[in-house]
Structure formats: C-alpha cells, structure tokens
C-alpha positions as CSV (number, residue, x, y, z in Angstrom):
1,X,0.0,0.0,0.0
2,X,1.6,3.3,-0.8
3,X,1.5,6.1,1.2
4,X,-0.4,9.2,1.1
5,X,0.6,12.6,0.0
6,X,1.1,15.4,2.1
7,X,1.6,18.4,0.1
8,X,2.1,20.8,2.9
9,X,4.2,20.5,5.5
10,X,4.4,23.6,8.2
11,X,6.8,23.4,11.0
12,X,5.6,25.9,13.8
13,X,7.7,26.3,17.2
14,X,5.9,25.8,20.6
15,X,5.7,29.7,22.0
16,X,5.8,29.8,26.2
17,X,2.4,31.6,25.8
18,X,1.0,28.7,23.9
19,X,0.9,26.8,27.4
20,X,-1.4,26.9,30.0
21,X,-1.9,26.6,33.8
22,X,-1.8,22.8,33.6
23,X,1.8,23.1,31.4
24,X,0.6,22.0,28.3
25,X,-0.4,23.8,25.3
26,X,-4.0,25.2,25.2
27,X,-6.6,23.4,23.4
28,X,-7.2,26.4,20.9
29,X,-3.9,26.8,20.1
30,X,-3.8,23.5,17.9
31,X,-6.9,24.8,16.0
32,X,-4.5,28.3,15.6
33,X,-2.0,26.0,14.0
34,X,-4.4,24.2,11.6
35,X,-5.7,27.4,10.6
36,X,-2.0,28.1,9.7
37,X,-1.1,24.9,7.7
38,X,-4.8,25.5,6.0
39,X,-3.9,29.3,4.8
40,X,-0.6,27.7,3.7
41,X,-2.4,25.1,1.4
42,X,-4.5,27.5,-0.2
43,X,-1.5,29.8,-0.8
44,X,-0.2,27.4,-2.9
45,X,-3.7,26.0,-3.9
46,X,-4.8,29.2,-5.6
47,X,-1.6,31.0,-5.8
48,X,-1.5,34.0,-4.0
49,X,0.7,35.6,-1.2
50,X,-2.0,36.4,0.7
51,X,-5.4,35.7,1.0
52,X,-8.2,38.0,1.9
53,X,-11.6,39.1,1.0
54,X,-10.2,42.8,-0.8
55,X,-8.7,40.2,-3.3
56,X,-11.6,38.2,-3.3
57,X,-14.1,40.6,-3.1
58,X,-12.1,42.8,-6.7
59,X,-11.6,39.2,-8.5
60,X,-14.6,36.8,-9.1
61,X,-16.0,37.6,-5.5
62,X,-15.5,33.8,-4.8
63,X,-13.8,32.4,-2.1
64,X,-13.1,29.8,1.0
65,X,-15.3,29.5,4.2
66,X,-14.3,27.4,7.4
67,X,-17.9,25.7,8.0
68,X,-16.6,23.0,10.5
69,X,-13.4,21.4,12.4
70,X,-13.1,18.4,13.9
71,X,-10.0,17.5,15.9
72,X,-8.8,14.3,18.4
73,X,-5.8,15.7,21.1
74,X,-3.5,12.3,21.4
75,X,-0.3,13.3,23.2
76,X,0.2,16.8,25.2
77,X,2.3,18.9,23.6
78,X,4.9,20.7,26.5
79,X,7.2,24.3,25.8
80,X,9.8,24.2,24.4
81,X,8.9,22.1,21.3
82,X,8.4,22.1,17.6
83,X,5.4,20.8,15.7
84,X,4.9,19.9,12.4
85,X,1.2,19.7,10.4
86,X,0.9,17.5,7.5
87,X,-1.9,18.9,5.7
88,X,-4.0,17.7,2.6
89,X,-7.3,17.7,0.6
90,X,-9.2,14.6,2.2
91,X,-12.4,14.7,-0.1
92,X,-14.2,16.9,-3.0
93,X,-17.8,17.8,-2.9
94,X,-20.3,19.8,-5.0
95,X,-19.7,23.6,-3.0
96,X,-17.3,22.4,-0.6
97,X,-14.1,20.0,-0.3
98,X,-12.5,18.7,3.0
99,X,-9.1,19.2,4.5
100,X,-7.3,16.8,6.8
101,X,-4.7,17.3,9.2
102,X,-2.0,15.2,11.0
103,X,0.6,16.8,13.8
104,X,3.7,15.7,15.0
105,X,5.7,16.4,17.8
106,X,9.6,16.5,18.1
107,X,10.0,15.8,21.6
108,X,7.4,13.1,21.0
109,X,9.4,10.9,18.9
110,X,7.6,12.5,15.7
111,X,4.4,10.3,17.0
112,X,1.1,12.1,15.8
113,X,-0.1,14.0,18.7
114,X,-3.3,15.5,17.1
115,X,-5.4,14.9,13.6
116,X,-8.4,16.8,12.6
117,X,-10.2,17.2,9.7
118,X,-12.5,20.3,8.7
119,X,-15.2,21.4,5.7
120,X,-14.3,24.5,3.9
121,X,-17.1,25.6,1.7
122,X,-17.3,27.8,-1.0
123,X,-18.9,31.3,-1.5
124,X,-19.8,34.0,-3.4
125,X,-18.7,36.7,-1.3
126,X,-20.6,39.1,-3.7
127,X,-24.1,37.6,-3.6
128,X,-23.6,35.4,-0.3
129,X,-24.3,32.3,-1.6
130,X,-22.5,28.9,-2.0
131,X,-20.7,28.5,-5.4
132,X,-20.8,25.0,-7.2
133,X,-17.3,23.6,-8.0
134,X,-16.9,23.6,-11.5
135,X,-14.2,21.1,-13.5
136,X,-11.3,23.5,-13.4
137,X,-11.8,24.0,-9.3
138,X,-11.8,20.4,-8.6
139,X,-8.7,19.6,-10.7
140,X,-7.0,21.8,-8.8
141,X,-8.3,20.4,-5.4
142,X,-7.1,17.2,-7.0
143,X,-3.3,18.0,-7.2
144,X,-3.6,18.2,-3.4
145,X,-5.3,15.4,-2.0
C-alpha cells in the first residue's frame, strides 16, 4: 500500500504563551495551527501571497469559508517544542471540499499527537451564496489530496 501525499508540510515552534496553567499547550492553540497549515495550502492551492476578502471581493467575488473542524488531542504537547502539520485535501464535494490534518511532535518521537479534519465551503462573497465547483476548481483540489 503506498502512502499518502502530504503536500504541505508547516513546521511551527511551541511559543511559552502557547501553554497553560496545567503546562501544556491550550486546546485552541492546535486549532491556531491548523488554521495556519490550512492558509498555507490555499497559498499554494490558488496561488497568491496572501489571502483575503479585498482580493476576493475585486476578482470573481468567490472564495473559502471554514464551516466545520473536527480535531482528536492524542499526546500533550509541552514548551519548548516544535510541531509539524501535515496537511491535505481529504475529499471533493459539490460547494465544498475537505481538509485533513495530521501533527507531529519532536520531543514526541515524531508520533502524531493530534489529527483533525474540517469542511471549507465555498462562497460567493458578492451575492452570499454557496458556489458550485466547476471542473477547473476540482482539478486543482485534486493536485492536493
């Protein structure tokens, strides 16, 4: 069986105010990180340095929408540290597509500490309504699941 791509990998160092009163990193803080390797992929998904709605809102007015996250905390991560998110496409829908995640630790052995998954749906920021993925879209989603 051969093993899945990752197409993005982001390393991220454990900050001292990434911990909390019980010496481990905050619950939120992994979501914080996802949200980072997810900007990352659709940097290089769609090809921009940067990604906000002026761009969206002056191109076709169409654009990505966090509609849910789901995540399973394995290992605690401790400061100091260093994690690293594996991040992918998982699955391609009609207005939305999926996005999985997988995080390593390196004082952990590299064993995966946390995985989550989330829907990102997209929108017609112009008209507020969901867009239908056309050909061209998916083929791109494609190249990074």
């Amino acid at each position: 069986m051969s093993e899945k791509k990752w197409p993005i990998k982001t390393e991220i160092p454990v900050l001292w105010g990434d911990v909390d009163s019980f010496g481990h990193v905050n619950n939120i803080i992994y979501l914080k990180w996802c949200e980072t390797s997810r900007v990352e992929l659709f940097r290089k998904m769609y090809d921009v340095k940067t990604l906000d709605t002026e761009n969206i809102q002056l191109g076709s007015g169409v654009g990505p929408i966090l509609a849910n996250f789901n995540c399973n905390y394995k290992i605690p991560i401790k400061y100091p540290d260093v994690i690293y998110i594996k991040t992918r496409i998982s699955h391609i829908g009609n207005t939305s597509y999926g996005i999985e995640h997988q995080m390593y630790s390196k004082n952990n052995d590299e064993k995966i500490v946390f995985d989550g998954g989330s829907v990102i749906v997209m929108v017609n920021y112009k008209n507020e309504t969901k867009f239908q993925l056309d050909s061209e879209m998916k083929k791109t989603l494609e190249k990074f699941m």
